[in-house]
N, C-alpha and C positions, 0 to 999 in steps of 0.2 A: 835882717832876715825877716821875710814877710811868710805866714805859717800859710801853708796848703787851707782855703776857705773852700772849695770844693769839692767834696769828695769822692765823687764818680772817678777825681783821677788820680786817685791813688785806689789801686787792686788789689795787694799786695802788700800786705804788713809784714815784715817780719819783729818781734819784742824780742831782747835778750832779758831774759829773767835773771833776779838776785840769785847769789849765790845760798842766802841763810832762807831756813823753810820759815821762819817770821817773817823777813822782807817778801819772800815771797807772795803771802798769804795779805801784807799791806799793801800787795799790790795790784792785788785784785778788784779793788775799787777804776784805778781806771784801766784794766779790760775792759771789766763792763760797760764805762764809757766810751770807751774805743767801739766797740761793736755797735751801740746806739748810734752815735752820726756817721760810722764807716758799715753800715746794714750789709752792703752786698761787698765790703772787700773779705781776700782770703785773709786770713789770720791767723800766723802761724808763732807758736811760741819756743823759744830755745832754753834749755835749764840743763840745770849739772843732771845727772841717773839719780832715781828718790824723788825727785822736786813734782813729777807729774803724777805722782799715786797723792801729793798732795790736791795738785788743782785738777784730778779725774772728776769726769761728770758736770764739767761748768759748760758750760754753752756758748761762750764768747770766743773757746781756741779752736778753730777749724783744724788744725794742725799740730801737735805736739813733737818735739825733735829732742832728745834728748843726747848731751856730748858731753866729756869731759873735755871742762876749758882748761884745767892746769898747766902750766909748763910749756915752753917755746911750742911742742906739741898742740897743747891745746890751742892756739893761738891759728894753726893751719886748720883741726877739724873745725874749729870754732867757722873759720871763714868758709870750707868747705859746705857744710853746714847750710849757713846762709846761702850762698850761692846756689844751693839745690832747690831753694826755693823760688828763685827768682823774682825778688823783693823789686816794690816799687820804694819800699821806704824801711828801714832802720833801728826801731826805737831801741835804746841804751839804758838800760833799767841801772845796771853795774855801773861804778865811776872807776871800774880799773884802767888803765892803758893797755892793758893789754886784750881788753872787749872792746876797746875804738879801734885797734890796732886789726885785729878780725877782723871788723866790718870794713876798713878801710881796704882791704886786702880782699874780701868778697867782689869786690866793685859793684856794690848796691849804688845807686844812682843819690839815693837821700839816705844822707847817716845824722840822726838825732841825738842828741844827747847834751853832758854838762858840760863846759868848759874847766876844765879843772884837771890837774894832775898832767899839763904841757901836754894834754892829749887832742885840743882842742882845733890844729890845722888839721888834724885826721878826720876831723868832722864834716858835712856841707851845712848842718844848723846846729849852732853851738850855742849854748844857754847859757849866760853868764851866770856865776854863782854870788847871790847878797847875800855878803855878810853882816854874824848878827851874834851878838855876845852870849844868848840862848841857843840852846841848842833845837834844829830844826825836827821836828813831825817827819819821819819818813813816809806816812799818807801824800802830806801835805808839799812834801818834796817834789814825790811821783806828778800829786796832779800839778803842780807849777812847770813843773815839765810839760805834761802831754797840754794843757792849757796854752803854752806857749808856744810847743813847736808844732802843735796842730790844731788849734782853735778850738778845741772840744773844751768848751766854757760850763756846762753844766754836768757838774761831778759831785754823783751822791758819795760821799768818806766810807758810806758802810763796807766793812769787812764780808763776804761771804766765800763760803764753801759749799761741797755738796757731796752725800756719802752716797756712794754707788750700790747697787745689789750686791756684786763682788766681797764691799767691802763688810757692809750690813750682815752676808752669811759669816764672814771669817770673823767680823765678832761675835758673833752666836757663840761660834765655837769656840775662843778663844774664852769667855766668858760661861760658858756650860755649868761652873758651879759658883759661880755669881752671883747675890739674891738680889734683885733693885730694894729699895734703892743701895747704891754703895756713890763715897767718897772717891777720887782718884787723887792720887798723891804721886808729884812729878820731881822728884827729889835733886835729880840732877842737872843737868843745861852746860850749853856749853862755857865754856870759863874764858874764852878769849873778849872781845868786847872795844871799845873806842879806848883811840889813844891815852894813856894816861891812869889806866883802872886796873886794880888789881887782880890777876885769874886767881887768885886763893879766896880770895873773899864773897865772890859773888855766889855761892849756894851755901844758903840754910841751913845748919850741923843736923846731921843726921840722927841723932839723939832728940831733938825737936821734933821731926817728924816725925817718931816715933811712938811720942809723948800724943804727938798730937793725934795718932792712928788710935792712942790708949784713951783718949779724950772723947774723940769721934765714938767710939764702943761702949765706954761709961756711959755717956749722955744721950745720945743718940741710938744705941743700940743698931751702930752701922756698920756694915764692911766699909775698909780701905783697901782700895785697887793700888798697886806700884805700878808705873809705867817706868820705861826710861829703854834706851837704845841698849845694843849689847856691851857697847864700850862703856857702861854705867851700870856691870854686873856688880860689882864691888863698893857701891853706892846703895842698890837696894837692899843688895842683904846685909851689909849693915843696919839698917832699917830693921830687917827682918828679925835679926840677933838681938835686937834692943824694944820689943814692945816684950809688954807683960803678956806673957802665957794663955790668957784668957782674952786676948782682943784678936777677933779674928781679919787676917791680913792674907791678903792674894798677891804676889810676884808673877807681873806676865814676862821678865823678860826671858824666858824659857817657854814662849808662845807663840813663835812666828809673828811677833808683834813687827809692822810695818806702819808706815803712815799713812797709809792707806785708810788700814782698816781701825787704826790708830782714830781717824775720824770719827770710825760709826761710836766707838766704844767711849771717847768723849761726848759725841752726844747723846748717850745714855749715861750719861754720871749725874751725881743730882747737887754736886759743885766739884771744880778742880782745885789745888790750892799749889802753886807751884812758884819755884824761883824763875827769874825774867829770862824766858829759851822760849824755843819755837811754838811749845804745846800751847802755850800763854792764847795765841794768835788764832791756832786754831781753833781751843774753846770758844773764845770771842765772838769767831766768824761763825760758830754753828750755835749761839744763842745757848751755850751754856752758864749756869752762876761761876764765879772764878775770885779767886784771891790770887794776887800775883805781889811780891814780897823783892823788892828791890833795895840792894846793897850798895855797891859803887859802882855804878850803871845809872845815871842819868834817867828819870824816866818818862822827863820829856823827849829825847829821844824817839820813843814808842808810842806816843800817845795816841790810843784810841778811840775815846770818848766811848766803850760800851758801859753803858748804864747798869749790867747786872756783873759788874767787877767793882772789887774793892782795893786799893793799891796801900800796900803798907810800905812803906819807906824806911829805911834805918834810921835814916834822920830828917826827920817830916820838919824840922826847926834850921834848913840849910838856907842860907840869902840866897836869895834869886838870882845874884850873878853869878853865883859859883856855883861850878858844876859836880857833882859827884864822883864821876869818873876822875876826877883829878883831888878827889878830898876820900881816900880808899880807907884812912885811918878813923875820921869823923865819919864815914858812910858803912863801916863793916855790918855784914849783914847779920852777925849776931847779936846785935843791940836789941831786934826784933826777939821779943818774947812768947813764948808758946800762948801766956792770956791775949796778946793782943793779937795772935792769928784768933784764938775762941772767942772772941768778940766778933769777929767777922763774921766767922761760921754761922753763929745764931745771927745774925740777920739776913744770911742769903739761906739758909736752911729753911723751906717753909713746912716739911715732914712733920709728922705729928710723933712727939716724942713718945 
């Protein structure tokens, strides 16, 4: 497969975005490069409903399409979809079969993507996948893809985002009795994860966070923000029910909280501390401080080189060949201590106590 070197002739991009608001958000490094050597194609991006109040306000998607891909269903709007744009070209963010299966069914002319999952004669430029006893960077994935099947060689890794005016007023609002600075505390995440990892174990016991919102308020004389989806109503207030009386604590998910605005309100936190889920990605990407606290989840994996995060590990003493996700008993994420998250805190915290 010889990759498109000029780009006048491709006009027309179509991207299928990840399915997770993390992948998503690590995937925004090569937009950005896509738009720098493809300046004048259209560019149009496909994601599940939710995915685009994430990437509102970037400037590389001329176009945003939002579908639900689930289900033999999804599968026709998915191609539907595409074909309303009328792509010169493909790109396959997703390694399902059933998002080659779409595009193959679009009749886009160039369909991109990985080789993998017998999805691979659905393809017209199929990427082989090297294997590797570590586990791969999803950054580092994406751009080996778009490096390969479109020559765009110079790919800066940075994560970014951008909070819209939209989203900026709805956290005014949502945050109206808020003082800055305040902590945000992201207690829950999703529990599913790579093959072989426990969903019980991968979030923080809520007693911890607790302690730790009681710690934040002793020492710091700080608010703690709870954030978390609605299906994580029963995760905050527990939280809620378990600090001491005197530490003052905010529950937004009785806020019209979205991811949207989800952005603005992250980057006014003056640290996030959260288990390994999507919010992790977006602090990152909008240059917040961050502790992110990883159990049996791999976290190479996710690696993103931001410098103002701290990664606490269940078991920071794991061999190198062995993965996490597959050692759920050696990796539980309560091994992690409330002192060793307040270790952290005091060195991304620069506030004057």
């Amino acid at each position: 497969m010889t990759p498109p070197r000029n780009p006048p002739d491709i006009g027309r991009i179509v991207i299928i975005m990840p399915s997770w608001v993390g992948d998503s958000v690590m995937a925004t490094p090569i937009l950005r490069a896509i738009r720098q050597v493809f300046q004048k194609a259209h560019l149009a991006g496909i994601m599940r409903p939710g995915l685009a109040e994430v990437l509102a306000g970037n400037p590389w998607l001329d176009e945003t399409i939002t579908c639900h891909m689930k289900g033999i269903g999804g599968v026709w709007r998915t191609a539907k979809a595409i074909r309303s744009t009328k792509p010169d070209a493909v790109l396959l963010l997703p390694n399902s079969f059933r998002s080659a299966l779409a595009t193959r069914l679009s009749g886009a002319p160039m369909r991109i993507g990985y080789n993998r999952d017998g999805r691979g004669w659905l393809l017209t430029h199929s990427i082989n996948v090297e294997k590797s006893a570590e586990p791969t960077p999803t950054i580092d994935y994406y751009a080996h893809l778009v490096r390969t099947a479109l020559g765009v060689e110079d790919i800066d890794l940075r994560m970014e985002l951008f909070v819209t005016e939209a989203d900026s007023s709805a956290a005014d609002r949502i945050l109206h009795d808020v003082k800055d600075p305040f902590v945000l505390l992201n207690p829950g995440g999703n529990t599913g994860g790579k093959p072989g990892g426990n969903k019980l174990l991968k979030r923080w016991p809520v007693e911890r966070f607790a302690l730790l919102a009681d710690h934040l308020a002793s020492t710091y004389g700080m608010v703690t923000v709870l954030s978390g989806a609605p299906g994580e109503r029963d995760i905050l207030e527990a939280v809620m029910e378990q600090v001491s009386p005197q530490t003052p604590l905010v529950n937004l998910v009785d806020r019209d909280l979205n991811l949207g605005n989800l952005k603005a309100i992250v980057q006014r936190a003056a640290l996030m501390i959260t288990n390994d889920t999507g919010p992790r990605h977006i602090a990152a990407a909008l240059g917040t401080p961050l502790i992110t606290l990883f159990g049996p989840t791999d976290h190479r994996w996710t690696t993103i080189n931001y410098p103002n995060e701290r990664i606490i590990l269940a078991q920071p003493f794991l061999p190198e060949e062995q993965i996490a996700d597959q050692q759920p008993a050696t990796c539980r994420i309560d091994r992690i201590s409330v002192s060793d998250v307040a270790a952290r805190v005091k060195e991304l915290l620069t506030i004057d106590k």
